[in-house]
N, C-alpha and C positions, 0 to 999 in steps of 0.2 A: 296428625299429632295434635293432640287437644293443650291448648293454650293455657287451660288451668292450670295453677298449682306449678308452674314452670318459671325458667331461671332466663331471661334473656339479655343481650347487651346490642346498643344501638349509639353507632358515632354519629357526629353531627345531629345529636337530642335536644339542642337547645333552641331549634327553630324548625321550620318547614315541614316536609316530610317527616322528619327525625321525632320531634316535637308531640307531632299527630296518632304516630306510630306508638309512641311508649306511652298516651291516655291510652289509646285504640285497647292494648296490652292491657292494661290494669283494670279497664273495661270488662273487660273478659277474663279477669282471675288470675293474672300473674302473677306466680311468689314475688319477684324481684324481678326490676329490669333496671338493670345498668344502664346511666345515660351520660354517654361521653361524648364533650368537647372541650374546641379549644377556648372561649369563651365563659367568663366568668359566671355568665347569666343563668348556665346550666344549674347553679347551685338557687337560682330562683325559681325557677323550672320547675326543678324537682320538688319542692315545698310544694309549690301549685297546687301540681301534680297528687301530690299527698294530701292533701288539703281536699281535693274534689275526693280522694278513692276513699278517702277516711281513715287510711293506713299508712306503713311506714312500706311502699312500694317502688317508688322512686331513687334510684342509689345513684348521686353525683359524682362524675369523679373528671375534670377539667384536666387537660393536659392536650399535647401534642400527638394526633393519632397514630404518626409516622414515627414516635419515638419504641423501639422495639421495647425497654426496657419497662414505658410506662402501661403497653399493652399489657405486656404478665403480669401485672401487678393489678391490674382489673381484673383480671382471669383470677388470680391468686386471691385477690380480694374476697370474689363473690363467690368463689367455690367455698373458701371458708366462712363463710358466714348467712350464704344461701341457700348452697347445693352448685353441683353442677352446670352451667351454663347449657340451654340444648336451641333456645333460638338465637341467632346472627342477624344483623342486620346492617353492616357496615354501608352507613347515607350519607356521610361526609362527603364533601365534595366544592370543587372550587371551576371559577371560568379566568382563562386569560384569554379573549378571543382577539383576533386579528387576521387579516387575509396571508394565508400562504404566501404569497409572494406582493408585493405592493411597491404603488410607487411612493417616495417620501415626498410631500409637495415643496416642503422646504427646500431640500437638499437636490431634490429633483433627481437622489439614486433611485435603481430599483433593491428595495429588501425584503428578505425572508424573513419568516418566524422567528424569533430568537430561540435558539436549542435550551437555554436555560430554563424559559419559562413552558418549554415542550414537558423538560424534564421534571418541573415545579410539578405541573400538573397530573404527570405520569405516579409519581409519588404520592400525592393525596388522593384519586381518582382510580387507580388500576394495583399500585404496590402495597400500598396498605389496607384496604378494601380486603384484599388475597389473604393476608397476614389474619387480619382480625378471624377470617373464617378460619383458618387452618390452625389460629391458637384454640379454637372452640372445640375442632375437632383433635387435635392431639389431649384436648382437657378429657372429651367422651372416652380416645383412645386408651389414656393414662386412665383411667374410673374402671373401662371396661377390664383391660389387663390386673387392675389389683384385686377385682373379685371372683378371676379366675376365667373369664369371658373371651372368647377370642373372634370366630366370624363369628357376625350378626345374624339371626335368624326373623323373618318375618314375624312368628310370635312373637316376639317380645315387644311388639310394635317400635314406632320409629323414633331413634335418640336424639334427634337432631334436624335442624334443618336451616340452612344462608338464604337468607334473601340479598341478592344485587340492587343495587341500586343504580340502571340502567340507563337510556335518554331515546326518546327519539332521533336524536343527534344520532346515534351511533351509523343511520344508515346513509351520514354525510349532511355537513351543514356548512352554508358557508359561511365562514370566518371562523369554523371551530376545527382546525387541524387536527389540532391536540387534543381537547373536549373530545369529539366525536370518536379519533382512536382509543383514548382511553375507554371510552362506554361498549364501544365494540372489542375491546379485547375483553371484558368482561364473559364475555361470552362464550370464550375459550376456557377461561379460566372456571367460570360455574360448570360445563359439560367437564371437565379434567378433574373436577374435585367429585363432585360426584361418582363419575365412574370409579374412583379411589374409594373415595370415603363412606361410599355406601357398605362396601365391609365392615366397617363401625356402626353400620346402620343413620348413617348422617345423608339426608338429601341435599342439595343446592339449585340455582334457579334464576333467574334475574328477572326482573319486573322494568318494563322501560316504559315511562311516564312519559306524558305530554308536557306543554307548559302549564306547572302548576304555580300557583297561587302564594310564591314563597320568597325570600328577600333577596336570593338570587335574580329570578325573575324581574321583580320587581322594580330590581336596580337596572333594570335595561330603558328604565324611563316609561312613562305613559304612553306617547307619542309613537315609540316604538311598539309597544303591543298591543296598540290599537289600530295603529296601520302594516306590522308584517305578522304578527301572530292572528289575531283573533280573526281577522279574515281569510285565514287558513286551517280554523278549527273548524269543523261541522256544529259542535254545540255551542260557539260564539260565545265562550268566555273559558278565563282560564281555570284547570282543574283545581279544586280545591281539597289542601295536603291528606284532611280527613277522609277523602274517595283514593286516595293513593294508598292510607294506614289500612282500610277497609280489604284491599285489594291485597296488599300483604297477606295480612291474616286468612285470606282463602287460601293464599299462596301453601302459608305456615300448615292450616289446617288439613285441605284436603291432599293426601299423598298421593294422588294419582297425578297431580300437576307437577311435571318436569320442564326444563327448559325454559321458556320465555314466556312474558306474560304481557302486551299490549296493553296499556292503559291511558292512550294517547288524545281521548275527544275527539277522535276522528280529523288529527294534524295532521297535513300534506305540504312539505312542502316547494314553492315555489320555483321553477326549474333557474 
């Protein structure tokens, strides 16, 4: 699916990955890319943004990614006044890390995870991720059914397509319970949409990055990612967001790529 001349939406745009992805996009000819978060900064972003393309390509729109109501209202936005939406990119994403089970030194109990902040997570990272892709496709679905279109045919090439936003983590990390199940149910969720949504002609997929170069990361301190990440990378420093947007856009572009996409620097790690 060629990137030109196309209608995209990407959460968590106001940094990292997100950030990277909708220059990357506008790069290459994007009508519009929606760029959603919950941070005000988005709406500095996107100026940037506009500012390097020359155009008016960047479209802010700040809010709560989990709120149902403010999704359709991006969707509803940019279909009227861009077209269609046909790329996804739901990159939002948060860490509450801590060991499964631990002791408190204080207290000297032993505790688990707290279920709230499992479920925090679950809801930025796996529930809304899902939502954002399936309002993209009920928008194709709605487009296709009012011009009289029902199964998709190869001709017509391809209407759509999700990119995940995955982790290394998903194959187990320690201190990331929650983290790591959400990025692994993704998985489930791109192979179920797809097999659905390709009757609309919509692909999905997920791309699981290494540690990249982004304020997540970064918040894990110096110290830390110079003594358990990068002596666990083969290329010996961390990914940078622009090789992750890069890697998208093959995702976007070439339709023979299903499933998963490795983009880890060769991270392994640590038993």
């Amino acid at each position: 699916m060629n990137i030109k001349d196309k209608v995209g939406v990407i959460t968590g745009a106001a940094s990292g990955i997100g950030r990277a992805l909708a220059e990357e996009l506008a790069n290459r000819g994007a009508k519009a890319v929606g760029m959603v978060d919950q941070s005000d900064q988005v709406e500095s972003v996107a100026r940037e943004l506009n500012d390097k393309a020359g155009r008016e390509v960047a479209i802010p729109f700040q809010g709560d990614v989990s709120d149902e109501h403010f999704r359709q209202e991006v969707f509803r936005e940019l279909r009227a006044n861009h077209g269609v939406v046909s790329m996804c990119v739901p990159a939002a994403g948060i860490t509450r890390d801590r060991l499964a089970v631990k002791s408190n030194k204080e207290t000297k109990e032993i505790e688990i995870y707290p279920s709230y902040l499992f479920r925090q997570v679950t809801e930025i990272n796996l529930i809304a991720p899902i939502y954002w892709a399936l309002e993209m496709v009920a928008q194709i679905a709605t487009d296709r059914k009012e011009r009289g279109l029902k199964r998709w045919d190869p001709s017509e090439g391809m209407q759509g397509v999700v990119v995940f936003i995955g982790s290394v983590s998903s194959l187990g990390n320690k201190g990331q319970i929650a983290y790591a199940a959400t990025k692994a149910g993704l998985e489930g969720a791109a192979s179920t949409i797809m097999k659905e949504s390709i009757f609309h002609g919509v692909r999905s997929g997920v791309i699981h990055p290494g540690y990249t170069n982004t304020p997540m990361v970064r918040a894990l301190g110096e110290d830390f990612i110079n003594e358990h990440i990068i002596p666990q990378t083969q290329l010996r420093r961390l990914i940078e967001p622009a090789e992750i947007a890069d890697a998208i856009c093959f995702m976007i572009n070439n339709v023979a790529v299903s499933g998963s996409l490795w983009a880890d620097a060769g991270w392994h790690p640590m038993a």
